[in-house]
Backbone as CSV, one residue per row, in Angstrom:
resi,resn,N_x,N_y,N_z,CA_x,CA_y,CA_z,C_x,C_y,C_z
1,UNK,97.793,-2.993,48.378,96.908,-2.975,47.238,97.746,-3.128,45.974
2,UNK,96.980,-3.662,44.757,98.307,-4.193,43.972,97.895,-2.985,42.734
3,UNK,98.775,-2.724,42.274,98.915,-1.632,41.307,97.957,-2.477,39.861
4,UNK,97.204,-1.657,39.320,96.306,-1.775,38.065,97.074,-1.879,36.970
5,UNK,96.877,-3.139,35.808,97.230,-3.296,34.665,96.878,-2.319,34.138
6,UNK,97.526,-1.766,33.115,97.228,-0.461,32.018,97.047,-1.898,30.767
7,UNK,95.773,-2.250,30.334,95.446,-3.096,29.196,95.003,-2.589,28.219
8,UNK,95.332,-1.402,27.489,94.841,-0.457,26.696,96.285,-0.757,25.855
9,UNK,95.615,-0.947,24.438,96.735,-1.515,23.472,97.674,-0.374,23.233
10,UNK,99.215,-0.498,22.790,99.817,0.538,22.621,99.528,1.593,21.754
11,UNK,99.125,1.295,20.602,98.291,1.922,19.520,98.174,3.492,20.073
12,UNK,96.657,2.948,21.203,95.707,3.543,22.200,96.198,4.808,23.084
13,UNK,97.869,4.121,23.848,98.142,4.748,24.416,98.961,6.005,23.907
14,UNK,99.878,5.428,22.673,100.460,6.538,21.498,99.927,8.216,22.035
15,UNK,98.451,7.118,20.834,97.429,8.625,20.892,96.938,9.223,21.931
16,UNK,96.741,8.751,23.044,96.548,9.762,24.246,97.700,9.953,24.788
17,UNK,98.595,9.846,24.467,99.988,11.014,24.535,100.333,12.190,23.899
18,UNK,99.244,12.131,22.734,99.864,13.408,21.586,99.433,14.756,22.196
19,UNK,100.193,15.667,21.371,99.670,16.809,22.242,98.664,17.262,21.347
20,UNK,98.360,16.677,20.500,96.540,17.117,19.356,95.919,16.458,20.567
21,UNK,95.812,15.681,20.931,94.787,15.102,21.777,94.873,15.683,22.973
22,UNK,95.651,16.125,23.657,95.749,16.831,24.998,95.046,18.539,24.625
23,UNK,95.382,18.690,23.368,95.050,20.345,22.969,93.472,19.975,22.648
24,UNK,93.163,19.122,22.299,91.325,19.252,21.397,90.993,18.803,23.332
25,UNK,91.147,18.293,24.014,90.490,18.253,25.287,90.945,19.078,26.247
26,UNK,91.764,19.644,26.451,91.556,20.768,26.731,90.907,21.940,26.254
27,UNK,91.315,22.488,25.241,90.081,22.940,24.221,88.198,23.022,24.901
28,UNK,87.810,21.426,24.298,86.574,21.360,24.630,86.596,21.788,26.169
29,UNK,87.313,21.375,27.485,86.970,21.689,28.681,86.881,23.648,29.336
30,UNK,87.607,24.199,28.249,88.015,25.668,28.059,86.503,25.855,27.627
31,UNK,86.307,25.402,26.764,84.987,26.201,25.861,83.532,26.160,26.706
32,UNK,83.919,24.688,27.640,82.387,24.362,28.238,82.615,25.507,29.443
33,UNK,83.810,25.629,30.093,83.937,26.615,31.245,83.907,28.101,30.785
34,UNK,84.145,28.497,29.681,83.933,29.954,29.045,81.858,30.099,28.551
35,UNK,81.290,28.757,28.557,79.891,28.871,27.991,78.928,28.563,29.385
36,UNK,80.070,28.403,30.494,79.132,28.476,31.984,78.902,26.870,32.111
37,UNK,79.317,26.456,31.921,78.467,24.509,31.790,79.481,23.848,32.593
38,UNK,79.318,23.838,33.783,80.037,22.741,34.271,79.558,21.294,34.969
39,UNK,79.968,20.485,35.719,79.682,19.315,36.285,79.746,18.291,35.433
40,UNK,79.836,16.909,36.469,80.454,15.763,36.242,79.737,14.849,35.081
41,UNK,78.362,15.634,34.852,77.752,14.694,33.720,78.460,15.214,32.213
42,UNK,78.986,16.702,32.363,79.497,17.135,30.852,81.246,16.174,31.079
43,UNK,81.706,16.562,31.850,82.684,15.831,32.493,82.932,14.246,31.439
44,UNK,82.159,13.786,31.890,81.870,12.425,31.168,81.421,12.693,29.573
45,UNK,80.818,13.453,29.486,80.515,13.908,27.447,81.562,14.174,27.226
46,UNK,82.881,15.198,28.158,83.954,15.087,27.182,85.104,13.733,26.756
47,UNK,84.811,13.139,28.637,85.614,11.638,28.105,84.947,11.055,26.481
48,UNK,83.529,10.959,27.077,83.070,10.333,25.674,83.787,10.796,24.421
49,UNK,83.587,12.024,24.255,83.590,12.518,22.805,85.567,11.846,22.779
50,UNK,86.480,12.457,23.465,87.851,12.138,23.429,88.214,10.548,23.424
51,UNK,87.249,9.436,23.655,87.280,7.994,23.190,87.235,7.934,22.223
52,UNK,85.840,8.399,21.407,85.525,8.465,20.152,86.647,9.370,18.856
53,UNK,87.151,10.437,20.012,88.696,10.605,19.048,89.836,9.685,18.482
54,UNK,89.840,9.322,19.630,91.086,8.083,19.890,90.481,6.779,18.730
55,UNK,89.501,6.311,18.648,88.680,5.391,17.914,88.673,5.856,16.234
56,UNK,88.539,7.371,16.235,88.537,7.827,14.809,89.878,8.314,14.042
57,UNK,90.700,8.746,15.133,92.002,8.119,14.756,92.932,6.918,14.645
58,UNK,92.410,6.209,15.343,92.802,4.761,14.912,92.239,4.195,13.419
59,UNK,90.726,4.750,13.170,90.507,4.076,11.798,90.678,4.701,11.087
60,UNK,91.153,6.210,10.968,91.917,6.990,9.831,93.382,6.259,9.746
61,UNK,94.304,5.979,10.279,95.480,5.282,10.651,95.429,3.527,9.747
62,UNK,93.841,3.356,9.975,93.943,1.925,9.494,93.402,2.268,8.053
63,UNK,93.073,3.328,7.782,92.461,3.642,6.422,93.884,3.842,4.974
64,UNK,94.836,4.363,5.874,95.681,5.599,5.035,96.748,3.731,5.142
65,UNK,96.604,2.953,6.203,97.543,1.800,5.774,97.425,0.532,4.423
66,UNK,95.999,0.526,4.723,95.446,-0.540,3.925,94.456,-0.189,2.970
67,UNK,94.024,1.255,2.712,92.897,1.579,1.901,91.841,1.734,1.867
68,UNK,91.123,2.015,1.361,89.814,1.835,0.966,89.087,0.646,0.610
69,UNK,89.568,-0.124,-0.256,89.701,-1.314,-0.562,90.486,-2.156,0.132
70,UNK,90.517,-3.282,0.607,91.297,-4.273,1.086,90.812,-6.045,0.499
71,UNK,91.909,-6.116,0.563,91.472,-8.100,-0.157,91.227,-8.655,1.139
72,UNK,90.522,-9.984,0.880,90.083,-10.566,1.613,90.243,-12.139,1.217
73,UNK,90.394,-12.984,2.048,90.586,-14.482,1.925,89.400,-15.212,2.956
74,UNK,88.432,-16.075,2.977,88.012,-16.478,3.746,88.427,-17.648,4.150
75,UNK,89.116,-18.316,3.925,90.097,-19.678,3.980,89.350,-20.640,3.148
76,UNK,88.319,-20.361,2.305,87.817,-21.649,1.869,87.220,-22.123,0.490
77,UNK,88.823,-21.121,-0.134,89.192,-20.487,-0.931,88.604,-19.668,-2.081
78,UNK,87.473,-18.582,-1.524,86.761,-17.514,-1.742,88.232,-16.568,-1.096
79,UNK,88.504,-15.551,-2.552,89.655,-14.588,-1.943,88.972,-13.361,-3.053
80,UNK,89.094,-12.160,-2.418,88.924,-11.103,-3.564,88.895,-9.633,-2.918
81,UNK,88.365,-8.813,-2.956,88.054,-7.237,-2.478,87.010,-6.948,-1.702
82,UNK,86.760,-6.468,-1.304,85.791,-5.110,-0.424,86.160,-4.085,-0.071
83,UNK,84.875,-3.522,0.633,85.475,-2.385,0.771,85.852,-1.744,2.248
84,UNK,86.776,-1.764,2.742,87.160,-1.744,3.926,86.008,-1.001,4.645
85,UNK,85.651,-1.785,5.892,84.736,-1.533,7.411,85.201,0.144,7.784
86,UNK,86.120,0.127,7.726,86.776,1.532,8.624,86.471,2.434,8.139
87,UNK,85.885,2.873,7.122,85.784,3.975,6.302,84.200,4.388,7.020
88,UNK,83.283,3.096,6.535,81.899,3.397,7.616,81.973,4.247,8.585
89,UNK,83.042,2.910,9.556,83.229,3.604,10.685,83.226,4.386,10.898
90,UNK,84.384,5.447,9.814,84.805,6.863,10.661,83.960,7.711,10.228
91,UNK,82.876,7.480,9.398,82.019,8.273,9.250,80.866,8.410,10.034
92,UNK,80.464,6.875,11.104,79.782,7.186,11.786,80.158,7.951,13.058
93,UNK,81.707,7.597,13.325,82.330,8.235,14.495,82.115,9.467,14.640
94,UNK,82.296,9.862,13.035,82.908,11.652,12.937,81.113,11.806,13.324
95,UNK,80.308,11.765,12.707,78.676,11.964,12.614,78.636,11.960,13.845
96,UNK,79.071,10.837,14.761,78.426,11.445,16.604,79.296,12.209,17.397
97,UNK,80.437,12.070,16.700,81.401,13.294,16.966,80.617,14.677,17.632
98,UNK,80.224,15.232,16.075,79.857,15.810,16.003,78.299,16.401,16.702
99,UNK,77.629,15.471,17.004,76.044,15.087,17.650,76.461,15.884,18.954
100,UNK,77.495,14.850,19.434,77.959,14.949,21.007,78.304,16.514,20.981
101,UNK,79.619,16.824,20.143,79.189,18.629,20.270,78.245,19.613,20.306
102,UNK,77.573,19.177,19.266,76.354,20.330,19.367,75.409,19.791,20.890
103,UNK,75.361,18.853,21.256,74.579,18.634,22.831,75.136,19.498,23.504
104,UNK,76.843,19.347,23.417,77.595,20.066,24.194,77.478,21.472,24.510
105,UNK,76.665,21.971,22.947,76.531,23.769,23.044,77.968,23.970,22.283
106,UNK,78.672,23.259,21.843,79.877,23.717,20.991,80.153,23.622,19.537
107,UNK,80.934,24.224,19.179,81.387,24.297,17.834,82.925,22.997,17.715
108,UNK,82.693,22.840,16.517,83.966,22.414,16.129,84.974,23.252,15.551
109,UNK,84.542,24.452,14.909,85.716,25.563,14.712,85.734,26.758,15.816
110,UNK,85.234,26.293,17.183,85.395,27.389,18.229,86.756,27.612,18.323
111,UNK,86.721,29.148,18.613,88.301,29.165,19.319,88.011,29.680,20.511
112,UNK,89.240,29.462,21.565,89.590,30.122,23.090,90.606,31.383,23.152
113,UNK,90.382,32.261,23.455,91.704,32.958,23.722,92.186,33.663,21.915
114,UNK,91.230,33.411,20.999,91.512,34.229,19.413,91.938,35.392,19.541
115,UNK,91.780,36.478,20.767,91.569,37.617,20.413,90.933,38.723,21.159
116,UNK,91.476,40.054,20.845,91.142,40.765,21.947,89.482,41.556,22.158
117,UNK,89.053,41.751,23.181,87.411,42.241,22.959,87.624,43.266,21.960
118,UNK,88.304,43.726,21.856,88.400,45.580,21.287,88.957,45.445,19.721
119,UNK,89.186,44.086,19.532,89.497,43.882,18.533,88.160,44.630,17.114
120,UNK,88.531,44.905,16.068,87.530,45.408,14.871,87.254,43.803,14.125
121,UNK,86.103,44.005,13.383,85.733,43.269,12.726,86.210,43.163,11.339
């Protein structure tokens, strides 16, 4: 059997090496197993949501390179500004980001492991 191309741009693969990205999915898989929720359909909500990481860090990355603004040339010699796509983007990303959590039953400032029961308020 012949071994599978990895065709996932390097970019891509960077970021699912970091350990922010290994810690926020683990994380979410901690929180769904501490709130009782398991099986293969949440399983798949967390791939989802951790694509959509990888996607919203890539267009923060393309934001902080080129701006807010970016020029534009259409070759036919119309050249001038807009306002960079990516910014949308990551606002719609972060927005289902966020969707997908609360389906999830989770928080985005949950913690695991904060602290002891006996702890005072």
């Amino acid at each position: 059997m012949a071994k599978k191309t990895d065709v996932r741009r390097e970019d891509v693969k960077r970021i699912l090496r970091t350990k922010k990205y290994k810690d926020i999915e683990n994380d979410l898989r901690q929180q769904l197993e501490a709130n009782g929720t398991f099986g293969k359909f949440f399983d798949d909500m967390i791939s989802d949501y951790m694509a959509m990481y990888v996607t919203k860090t890539l267009l923060v990355e393309d934001i902080q390179k080129r701006g807010t603004i970016v020029k534009y040339n259409n070759g036919g010699g119309q050249e001038g500004y807009k306002k960079n796509e990516a910014v949308d983007m990551f606002n719609k990303t972060n927005a289902q980001m966020l969707k997908l959590l609360s389906e999830l039953g989770l928080k985005a400032n949950a913690t695991i492991g904060g602290g002891d029961f006996d702890d005072e308020l």
